[in-house]
C-alpha atoms as one frame of an Amber mdcrd trajectory, in Angstrom:
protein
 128.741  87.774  94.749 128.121  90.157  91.885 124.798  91.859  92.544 121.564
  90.608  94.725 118.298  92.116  94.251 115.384  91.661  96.579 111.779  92.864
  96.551 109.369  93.519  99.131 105.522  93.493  98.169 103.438  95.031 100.358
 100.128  96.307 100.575 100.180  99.450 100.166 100.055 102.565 103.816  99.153
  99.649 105.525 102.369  97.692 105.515 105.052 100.528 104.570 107.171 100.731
 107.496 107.191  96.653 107.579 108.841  96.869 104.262 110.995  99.818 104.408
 112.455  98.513 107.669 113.326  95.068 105.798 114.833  96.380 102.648 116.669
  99.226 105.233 118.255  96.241 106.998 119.137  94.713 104.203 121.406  97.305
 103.071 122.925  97.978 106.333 124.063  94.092 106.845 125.421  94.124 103.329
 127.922  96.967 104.632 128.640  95.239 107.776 130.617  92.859 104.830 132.185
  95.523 102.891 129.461  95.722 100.248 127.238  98.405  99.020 124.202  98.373
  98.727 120.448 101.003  98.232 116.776 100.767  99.350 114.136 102.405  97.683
 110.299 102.088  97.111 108.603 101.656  93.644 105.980 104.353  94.247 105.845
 107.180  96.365 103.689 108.687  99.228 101.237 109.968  96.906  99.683 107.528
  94.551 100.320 104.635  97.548  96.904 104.008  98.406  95.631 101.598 101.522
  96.077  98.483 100.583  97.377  98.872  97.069  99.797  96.346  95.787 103.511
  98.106  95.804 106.942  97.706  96.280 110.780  98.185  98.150 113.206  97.133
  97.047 117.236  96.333  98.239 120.206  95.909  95.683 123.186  95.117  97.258
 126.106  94.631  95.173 130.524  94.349  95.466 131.399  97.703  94.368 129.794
 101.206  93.613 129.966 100.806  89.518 128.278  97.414  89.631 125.586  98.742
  91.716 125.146 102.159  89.521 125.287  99.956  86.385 122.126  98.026  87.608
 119.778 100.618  89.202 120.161 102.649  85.508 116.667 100.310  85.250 113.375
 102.064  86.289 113.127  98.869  88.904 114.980  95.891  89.178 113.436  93.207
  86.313 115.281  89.727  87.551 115.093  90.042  91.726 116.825  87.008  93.777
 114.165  87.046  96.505 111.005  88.470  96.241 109.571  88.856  99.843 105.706
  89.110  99.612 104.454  90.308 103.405 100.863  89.255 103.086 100.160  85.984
 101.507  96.918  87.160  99.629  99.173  89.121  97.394 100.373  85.390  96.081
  96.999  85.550  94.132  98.756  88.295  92.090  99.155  92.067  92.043  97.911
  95.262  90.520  99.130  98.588  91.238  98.386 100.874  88.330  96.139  98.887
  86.071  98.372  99.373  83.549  99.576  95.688  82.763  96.784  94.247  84.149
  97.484  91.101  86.909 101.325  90.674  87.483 101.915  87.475  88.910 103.664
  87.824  92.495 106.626  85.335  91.378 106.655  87.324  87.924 110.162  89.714
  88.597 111.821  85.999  90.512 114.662  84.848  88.640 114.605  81.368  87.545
 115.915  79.112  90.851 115.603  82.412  93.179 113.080  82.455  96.079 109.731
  83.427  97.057 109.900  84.271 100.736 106.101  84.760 101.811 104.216  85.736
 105.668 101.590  82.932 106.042  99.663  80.936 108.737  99.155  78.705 105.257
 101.575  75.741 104.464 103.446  76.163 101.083 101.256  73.195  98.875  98.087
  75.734  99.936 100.239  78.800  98.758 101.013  77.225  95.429  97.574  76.721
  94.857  96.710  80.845  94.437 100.692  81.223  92.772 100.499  81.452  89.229
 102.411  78.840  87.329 105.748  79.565  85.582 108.365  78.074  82.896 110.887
  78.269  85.363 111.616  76.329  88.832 111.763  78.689  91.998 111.909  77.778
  95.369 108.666  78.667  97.675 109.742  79.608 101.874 107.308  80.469 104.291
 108.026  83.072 107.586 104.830  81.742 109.356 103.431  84.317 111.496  99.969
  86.486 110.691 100.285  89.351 108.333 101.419  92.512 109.860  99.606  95.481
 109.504 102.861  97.971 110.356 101.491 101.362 108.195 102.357 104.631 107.777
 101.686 105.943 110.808 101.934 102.810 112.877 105.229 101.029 114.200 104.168
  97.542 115.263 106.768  95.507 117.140 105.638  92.056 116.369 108.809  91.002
 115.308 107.665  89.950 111.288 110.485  92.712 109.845 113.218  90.193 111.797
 111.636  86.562 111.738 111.508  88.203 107.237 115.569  88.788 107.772 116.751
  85.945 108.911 114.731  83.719 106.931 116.222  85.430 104.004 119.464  85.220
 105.310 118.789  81.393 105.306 117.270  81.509 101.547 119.647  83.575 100.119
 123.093  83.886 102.011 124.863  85.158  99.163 123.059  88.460 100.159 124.566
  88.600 103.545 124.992  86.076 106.662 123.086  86.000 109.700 125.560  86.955
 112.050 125.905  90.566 109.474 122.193  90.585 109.123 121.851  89.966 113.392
 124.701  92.727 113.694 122.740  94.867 111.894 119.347  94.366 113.682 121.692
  94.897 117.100 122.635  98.272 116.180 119.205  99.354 115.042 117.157  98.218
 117.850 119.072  96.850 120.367 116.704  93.949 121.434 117.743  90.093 122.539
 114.314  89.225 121.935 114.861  90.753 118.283 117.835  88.579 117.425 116.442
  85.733 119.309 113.391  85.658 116.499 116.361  86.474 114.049 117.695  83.769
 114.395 114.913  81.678 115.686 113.411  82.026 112.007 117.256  81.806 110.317
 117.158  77.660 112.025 113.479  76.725 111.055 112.789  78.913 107.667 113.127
  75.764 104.747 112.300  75.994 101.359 110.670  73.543  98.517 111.181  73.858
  94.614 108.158  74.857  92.940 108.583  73.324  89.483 107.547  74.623  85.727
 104.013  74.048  85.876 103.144  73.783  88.853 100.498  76.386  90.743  97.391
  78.441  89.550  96.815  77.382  85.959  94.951  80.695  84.725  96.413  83.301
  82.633  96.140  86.629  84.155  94.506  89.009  82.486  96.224  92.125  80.946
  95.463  95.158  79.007  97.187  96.092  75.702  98.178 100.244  76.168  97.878
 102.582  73.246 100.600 103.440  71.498 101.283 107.627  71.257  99.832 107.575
  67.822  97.201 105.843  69.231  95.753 108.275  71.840  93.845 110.963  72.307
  94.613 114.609  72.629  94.763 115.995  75.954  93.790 114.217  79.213  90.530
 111.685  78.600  88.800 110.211  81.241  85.844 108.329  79.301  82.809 108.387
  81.244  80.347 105.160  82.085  77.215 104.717  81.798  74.420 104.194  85.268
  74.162 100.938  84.441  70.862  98.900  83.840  67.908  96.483  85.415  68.324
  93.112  84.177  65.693  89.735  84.404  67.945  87.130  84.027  70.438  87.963
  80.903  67.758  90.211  79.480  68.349  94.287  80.129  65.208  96.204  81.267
  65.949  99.482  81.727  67.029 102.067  84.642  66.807 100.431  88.215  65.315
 102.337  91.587  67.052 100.001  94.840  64.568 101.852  96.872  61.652 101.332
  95.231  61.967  98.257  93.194  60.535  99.803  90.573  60.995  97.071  87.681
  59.126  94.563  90.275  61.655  91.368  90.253  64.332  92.864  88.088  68.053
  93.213  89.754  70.726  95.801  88.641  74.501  95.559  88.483  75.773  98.899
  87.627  78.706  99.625  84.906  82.109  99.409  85.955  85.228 100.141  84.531
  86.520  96.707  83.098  90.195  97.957  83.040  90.434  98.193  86.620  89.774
  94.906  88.704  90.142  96.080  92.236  90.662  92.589  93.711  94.342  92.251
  94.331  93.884  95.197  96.700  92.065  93.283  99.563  92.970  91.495 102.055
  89.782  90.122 103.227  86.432  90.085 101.353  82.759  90.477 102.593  80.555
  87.551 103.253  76.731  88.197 103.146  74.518  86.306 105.532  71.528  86.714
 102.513  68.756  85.088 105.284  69.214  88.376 107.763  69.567  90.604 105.182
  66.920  93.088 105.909  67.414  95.295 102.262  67.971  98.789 104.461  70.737
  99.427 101.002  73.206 100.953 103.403  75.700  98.591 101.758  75.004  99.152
  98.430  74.923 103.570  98.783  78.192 103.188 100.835  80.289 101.031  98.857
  83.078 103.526  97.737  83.427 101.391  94.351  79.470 100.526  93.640  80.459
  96.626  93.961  77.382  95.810  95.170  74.672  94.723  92.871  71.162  94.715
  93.195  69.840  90.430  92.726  66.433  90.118  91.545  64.718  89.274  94.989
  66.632  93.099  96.615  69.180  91.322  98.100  72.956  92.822  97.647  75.516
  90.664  96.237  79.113  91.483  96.458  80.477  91.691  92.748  84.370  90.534
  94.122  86.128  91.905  91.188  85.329  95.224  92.249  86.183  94.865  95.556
  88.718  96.301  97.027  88.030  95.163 100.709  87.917  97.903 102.226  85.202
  97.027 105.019  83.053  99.730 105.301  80.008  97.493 104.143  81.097  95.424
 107.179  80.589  98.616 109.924  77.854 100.133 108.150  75.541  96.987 108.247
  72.857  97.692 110.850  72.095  93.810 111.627  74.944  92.100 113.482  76.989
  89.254 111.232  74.697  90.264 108.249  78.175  91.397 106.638  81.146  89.956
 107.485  84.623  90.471 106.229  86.643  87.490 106.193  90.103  86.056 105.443
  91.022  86.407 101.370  93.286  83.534 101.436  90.349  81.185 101.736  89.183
  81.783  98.398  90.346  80.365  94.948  87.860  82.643  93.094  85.944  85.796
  92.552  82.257  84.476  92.416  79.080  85.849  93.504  77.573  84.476  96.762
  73.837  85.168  96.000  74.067  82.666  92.991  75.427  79.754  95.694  72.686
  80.601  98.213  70.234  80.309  95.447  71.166  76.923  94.452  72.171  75.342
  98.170  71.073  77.527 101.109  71.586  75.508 103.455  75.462  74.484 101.755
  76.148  77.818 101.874  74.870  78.709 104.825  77.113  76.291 106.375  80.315
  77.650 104.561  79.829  81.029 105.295  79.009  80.399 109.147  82.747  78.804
 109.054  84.157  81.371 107.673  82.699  83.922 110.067  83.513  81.787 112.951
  87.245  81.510 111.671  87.275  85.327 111.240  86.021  86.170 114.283  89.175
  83.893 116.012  91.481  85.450 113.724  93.479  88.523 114.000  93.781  89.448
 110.434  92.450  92.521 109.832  91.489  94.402 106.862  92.990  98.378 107.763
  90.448  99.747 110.082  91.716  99.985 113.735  90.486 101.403 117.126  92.819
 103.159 119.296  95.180 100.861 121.387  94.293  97.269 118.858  98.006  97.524
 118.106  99.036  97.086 121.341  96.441  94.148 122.068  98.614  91.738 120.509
 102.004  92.656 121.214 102.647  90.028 123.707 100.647  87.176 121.305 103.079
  88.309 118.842 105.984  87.754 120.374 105.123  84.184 121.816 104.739  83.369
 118.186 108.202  84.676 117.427 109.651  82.670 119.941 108.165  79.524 120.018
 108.108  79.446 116.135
């Protein structure tokens, strides 16, 4: 066997005991055969922020020395499987804003697997997976993301229906009986290796070949080198941003007074940090019902909002992180609406559609609200007990998948 690496991406709090139980499980199967094998997470509790992009990962590997020889690396470079646990993180991840957009399939090996959690069919996957030079083969666990967090253990069986598909993608790792043996001793639940296995039967994969997928280069940032920066720690400053009238700047903006009389204002933002890849969902703005109270625009944690030239408030969606609080703090009911990330191809302003088509857009976004509303994606908020709502959905899923 020599050594197997898989990665887990997850988004970030929301979906870390998901991962950790998966790479966990990993390791113990791989002993169930006499191997050896370590789990271990790319970041830490601190920097791991809700719904950033980051990682666990499992080597498993014949013998102690091979397995010490390959985790000398900061994290594994050339992974067998990489598992990604919500399918908008196909479109490409950012942790640190350091290298800019990594490309989910980026750390595959050429002919491993990309194992993803999707309601989508693979040919709508490949669509938002950048393309690559090398052939790897695209599997879908299809089930609705799992928000299984920090604090939250959600028994909807995705860690499982993950485990034995990958027992079925990759069974040089481990087989499904070790990898069903090992999910026995941990939770003790028929239902468990019923899904197991379940998933293990219908899990099939298709080669994705050189070329194929999202065209676009992602974008990336050159670092200084140590001659290169400055002394001590610098944290350059931006500016308040300005009114413009079209591409034309005129001057300092007041939202509440609309003060430059037709003028809108997008604020500066720091251009090495593209917050997209955090969300999950993105706000939709129903511009018609918009009644310009600005509660969006002051409460946006990141200032995405900017101000159009008619005081309307237009999502700027590479700023956005998704974090929904537009969504609650919206005083008119489906004004804002978060709604399912994977729908989207792109990062362009709404207010620009609605200007040209109203009644086009009008149309898309009511589908896209109405297919929220039926959906049980959500984007991290919670109330008390909405874990436990869909517990038995869940598991119907898992068994009649």
């Amino acid at each position: 066997m020599a050594r197997v690496a898989v990665e887990v991406v997850y988004r970030g709090i929301f979906q870390k005991n998901l991962a950790q139980r998966i790479t966990r499980t990993i390791v113990f199967a791989a002993k169930k055969e006499g191997k050896v094998g370590t789990a271990f997470g790319r970041y830490g509790d601190s920097p791991e922020r809700n719904g950033i992009p980051a990682k666990q990962f499992a080597v498993v590997a014949d013998d102690e020395l091979e397995l010490e020889e390959h985790l000398a690396q900061y994290e594994p470079k050339d992974v067998d499987v990489t598992i990604a646990v919500d399918d908008t993180l196909c479109k490409g991840v950012e942790s640190w804003a350091w290298y800019g957009l990594q490309p989910i399939n980026k750390p595959t090996k050429a002919g491993g697997t990309l194992l993803v959690t999707s309601q989508q069919g693979r040919t709508d996957l490949i669509q938002d997976i950048h393309a690559r030079s090398e052939p790897y083969s695209l599997g879908v666990v299809r089930g609705s993301v799992s928000f299984s967090g920090l604090w939250v253990y959600k028994e909807d069986h995705t860690d499982v229906r993950v485990l034995g598909a990958l027992a079925k993608v990759c069974p040089e790792l481990v087989s499904i009986e070790s990898m069903e043996a090992a999910i026995r001793d941990q939770w003790d639940d028929n239902l468990k290796i019923a899904s197991t296995r379940k998933s293990y039967e219908r899990t099939e994969t298709r080669v994705v070949e050189p070329g194929q997928g999202n065209p676009e280069t992602p974008y990336s940032f050159v670092l200084p080198g140590w001659t290169e920066m400055e002394e001590a720690l610098v944290v350059q400053g931006h500016g308040q941003g300005t009114g413009f009238r079209g591409a034309e700047p005129v001057g300092e903006f007041d939202p509440h007074h609309n003060q430059l009389g037709g003028a809108g204002y997008e604020p500066d933002r720091n251009q090495l940090f593209k917050k997209f890849s955090t969300r999950s969902m993105r706000p939709m703005v129903n511009f018609d019902t918009c009644i310009k109270c600005t509660l969006c625009w002051l409460h946006c944690p990141d200032s995405c909002f900017d101000v159009t030239p008619d005081g309307l408030y237009d999502a700027n969606l590479e700023a956005c992180c998704g974090c929904g609080v537009c969504d609650d703090v919206c005083p008119v009911p489906d004004c804002v609406v978060m709604v399912n990330e994977a729908e989207f191809n792109d990062n362009a302003g709404q207010w620009e559609f609605w200007q040209r088509d109203k009644e086009g857009y009008n149309q898309w976004m009511t589908g896209l609200v109405d297919q929220a509303k039926a959906e049980k994606r959500s984007h991290g908020f919670h109330h008390v007990g909405g874990y436990a709502e869909d517990i038995a959905e869940m598991e119907e899923v898992a068994s009649d998948d």
